[in-house]
N, C-alpha and C positions, 0 to 999 in steps of 0.2 A: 395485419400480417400474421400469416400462422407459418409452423413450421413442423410441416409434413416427415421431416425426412429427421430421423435420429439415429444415433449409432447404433449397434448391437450390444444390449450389457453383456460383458463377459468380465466375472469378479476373476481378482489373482488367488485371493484368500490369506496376500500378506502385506493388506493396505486397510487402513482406519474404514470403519462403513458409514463416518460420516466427518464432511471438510469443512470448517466456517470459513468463509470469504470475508476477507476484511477489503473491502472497497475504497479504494482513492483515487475512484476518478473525478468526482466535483473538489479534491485539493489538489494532490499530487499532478492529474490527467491536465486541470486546467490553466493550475501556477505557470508553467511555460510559455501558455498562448499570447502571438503578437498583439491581437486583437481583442479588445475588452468585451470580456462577456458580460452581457445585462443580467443585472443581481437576481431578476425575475428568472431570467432563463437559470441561472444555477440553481433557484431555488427550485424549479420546476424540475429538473436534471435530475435532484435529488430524490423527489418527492415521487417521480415514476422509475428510478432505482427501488426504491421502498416497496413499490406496488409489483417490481419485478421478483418479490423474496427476499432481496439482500437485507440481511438484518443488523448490518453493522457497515455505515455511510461515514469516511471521512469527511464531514460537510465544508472545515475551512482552516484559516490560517491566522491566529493572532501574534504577525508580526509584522513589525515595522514595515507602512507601505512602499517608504524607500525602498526595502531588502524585495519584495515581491509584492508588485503595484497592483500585478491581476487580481490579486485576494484581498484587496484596501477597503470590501464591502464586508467586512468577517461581520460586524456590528450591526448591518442592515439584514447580513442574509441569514444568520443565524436565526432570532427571533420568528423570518419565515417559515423554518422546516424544525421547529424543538417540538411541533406536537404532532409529531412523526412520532409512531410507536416502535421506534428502533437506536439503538447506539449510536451515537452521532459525534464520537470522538473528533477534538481539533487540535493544531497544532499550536503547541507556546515555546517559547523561545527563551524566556525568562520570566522573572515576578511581573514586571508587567502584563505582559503578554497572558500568564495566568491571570490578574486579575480582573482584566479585562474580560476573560471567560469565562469567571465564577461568578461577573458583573451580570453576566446574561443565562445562567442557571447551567452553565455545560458541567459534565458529571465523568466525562470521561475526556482525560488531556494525550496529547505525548510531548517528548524533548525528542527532539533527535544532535545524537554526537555521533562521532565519526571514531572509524580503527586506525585512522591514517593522521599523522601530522600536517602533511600537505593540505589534505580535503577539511582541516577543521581549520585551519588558518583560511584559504578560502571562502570558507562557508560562514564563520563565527568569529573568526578574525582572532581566535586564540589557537592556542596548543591544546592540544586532545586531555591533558589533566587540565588544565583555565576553565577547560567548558565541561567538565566533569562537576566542576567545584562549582560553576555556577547554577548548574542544575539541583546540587545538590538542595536548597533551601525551595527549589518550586517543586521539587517531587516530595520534600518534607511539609511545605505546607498542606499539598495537594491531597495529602494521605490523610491528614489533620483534619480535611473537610470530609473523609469519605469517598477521595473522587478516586477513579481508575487512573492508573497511569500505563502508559506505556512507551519503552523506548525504542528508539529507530537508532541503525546503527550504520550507517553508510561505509562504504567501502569497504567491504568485509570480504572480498575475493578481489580485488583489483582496483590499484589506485592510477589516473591518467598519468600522475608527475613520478609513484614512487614504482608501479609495475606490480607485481604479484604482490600478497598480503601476507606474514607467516601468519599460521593460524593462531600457533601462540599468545601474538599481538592480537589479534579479536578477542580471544577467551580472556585478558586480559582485561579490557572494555566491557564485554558485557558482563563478566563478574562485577566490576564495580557500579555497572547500573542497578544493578537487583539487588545487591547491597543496600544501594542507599533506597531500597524501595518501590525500585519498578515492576508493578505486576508482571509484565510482559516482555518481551522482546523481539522485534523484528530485525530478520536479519536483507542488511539489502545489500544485492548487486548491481550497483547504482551506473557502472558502466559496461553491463552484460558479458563477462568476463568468464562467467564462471562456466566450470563445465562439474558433470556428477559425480566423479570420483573426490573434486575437490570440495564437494557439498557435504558429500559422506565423511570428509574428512575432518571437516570445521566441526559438524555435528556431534559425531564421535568424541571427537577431542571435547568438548563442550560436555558431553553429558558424562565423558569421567571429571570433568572438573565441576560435577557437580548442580551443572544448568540442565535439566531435560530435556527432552522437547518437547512437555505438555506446556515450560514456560517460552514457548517459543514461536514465531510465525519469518514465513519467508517471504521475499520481496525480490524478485527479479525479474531483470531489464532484457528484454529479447535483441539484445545489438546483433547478437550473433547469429543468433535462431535457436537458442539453449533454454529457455527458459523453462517449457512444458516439461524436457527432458531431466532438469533442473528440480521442478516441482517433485517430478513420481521418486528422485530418490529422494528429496525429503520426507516424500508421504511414507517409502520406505522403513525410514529411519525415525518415525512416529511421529512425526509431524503432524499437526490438523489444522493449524490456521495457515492461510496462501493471503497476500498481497494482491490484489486483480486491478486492474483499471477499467471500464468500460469500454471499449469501443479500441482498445489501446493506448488510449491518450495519453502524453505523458513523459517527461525527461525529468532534468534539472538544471536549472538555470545557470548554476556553479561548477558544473559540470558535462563543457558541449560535447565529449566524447555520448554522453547519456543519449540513448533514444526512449523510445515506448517504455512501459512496462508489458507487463503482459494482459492479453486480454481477457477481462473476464468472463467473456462468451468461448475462447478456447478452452481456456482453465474447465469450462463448465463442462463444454462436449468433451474432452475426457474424461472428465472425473463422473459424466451419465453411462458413460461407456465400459468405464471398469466397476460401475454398480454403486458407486458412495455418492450419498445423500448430502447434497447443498440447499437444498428446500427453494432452489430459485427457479424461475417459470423460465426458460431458455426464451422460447417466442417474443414476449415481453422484455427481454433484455436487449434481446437484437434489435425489436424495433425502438427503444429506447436509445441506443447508440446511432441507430439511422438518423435520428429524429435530431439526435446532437449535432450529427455530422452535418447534416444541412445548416444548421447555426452556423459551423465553423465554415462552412462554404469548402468542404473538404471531404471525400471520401474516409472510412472507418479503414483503418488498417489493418482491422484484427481480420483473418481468412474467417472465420466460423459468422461474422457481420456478413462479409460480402459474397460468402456463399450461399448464405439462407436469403438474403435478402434477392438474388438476384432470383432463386429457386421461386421468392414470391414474385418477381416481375416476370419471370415467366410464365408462370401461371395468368396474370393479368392479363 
């Protein structure tokens, strides 16, 4: 598969000249699927993500197979793809959960908690302080070993049960993560709620209260069709790490308003368009989501997949 046809760069001159993409389609894209994907196929998923440029691959999930059954091979599929020469950040949930993935040499973790009471009772089955305080001893140990952490932070523009989020209550949240030591932080809109004025709003607010946005990465859900427009005011507002999924793949289990995230072949065609460097091969990407998509016995959702790809069937 090639792909002939690419935007115009045209820079703004008031966007970063260069984005990292933090990739979760082999966790985030796949956690949701009815259908059990073979450990093989995910491990392969990842392995030609890698070969597409993505240099930071969420590969998987250590937590309870009860809570997310699709990801119950974290133990098998890991050891597959660790001699990937890329980030290959997963998810823990608690001490177990980390030690399970220090059991198998990961170097880079996250927690994810939530800005909403509703979504962390759902999700964690506590209160949004309960799961603060449990995290607290796996992002201390984590730091102890030298590993990266980073936190996810769900509902930070729009919660199903509570409706809008004050921003207030996010900046609350993610001050106490980085606090207790989270290098990072991803901000998600888990049920595509958000729109840019209220991007620029969280953000702002966030960086007088002290959180940048070099410590920062975004995560949004395209329920609405917000997402892309989503991204440029973060990139705006300094932002440089974006959230993508391959192919789109992707909701939350905990949450069925949630659709797709975004895709990282969109995310890509704009961000080649307005001139800023993701170092990933486009061609290679799309035909990587094709490749998936046939797995899943399901067309790619993302437009920038079923554009190029059809531009190569017609060719054919």
């Amino acid at each position: 598969m090639t792909v002939d046809g690419l935007p115009m760069v045209v820079p703004t001159g008031d966007l970063p000249t260069r984005v990292r993409i933090h990739e979760v389609g082999a966790r985030d894209g796949l956690q949701n699927e009815k259908a059990t994907v073979p450990t093989e196929v995910k491990a392969e998923f990842v392995r030609r993500l890698a070969e597409a440029g993505l240099t930071t691959i969420e590969a998987t999930s250590f937590v309870h197979p009860r809570w997310v059954p699709q990801l119950a091979d974290a133990e098998q599929l890991y050891p597959m793809v660790s001699d990937l020469p890329v980030a290959l950040p997963v998810l823990v949930p608690n001490e177990r959960g980390l030690d399970r993935a220090l059991a198998l040499g990961a170097r880079r973790v996250a927690v994810f908690a939530s800005a909403t009471e509703s979504f962390a009772k759902a999700n964690l089955n506590r209160t949004v302080d309960e799961a603060l305080a449990m995290f607290e001893p796996v992002v201390s140990r984590a730091k102890a070993e030298d590993v990266h952490v980073r936190g996810y932070l769900s509902m930070c523009f729009g919660d199903p049960w509570e409706g809008a989020v004050p921003v207030p209550q996010v900046v609350r949240v993610c001050k106490s993560l980085l606090d207790m030591g989270c290098d990072e932080l991803s901000l998600g809109d888990t049920i595509g709620v958000a729109t840019p004025g209220h991007v620029v709003s969280l953000l702002r607010s966030l960086d007088e209260a002290g959180v940048p946005p070099a410590a920062l990465g975004v995560h949004f859900h395209d329920t609405y069709g917000q997402a892309l427009a989503n991204t440029l005011a973060a990139l705006q507002q300094g932002v440089t790490t974006v959230d993508a999924s391959a192919g789109g793949l992707g909701g939350c289990p905990y949450a069925k308003s949630a659709t797709g995230n975004l895709a990282t072949e969109d995310l890509v065609w704009m961000l080649r368009g307005l001139g800023i460097d993701t170092g990933i091969d486009l061609g290679r990407l799309v035909a990587t989501s094709v490749w998936m998509a046939t797995r899943l016995g399901r067309p790619s959702p993302s437009r920038t997949v079923r554009a190029l790809s059809h531009e190569d069937t017609e060719e054919q």
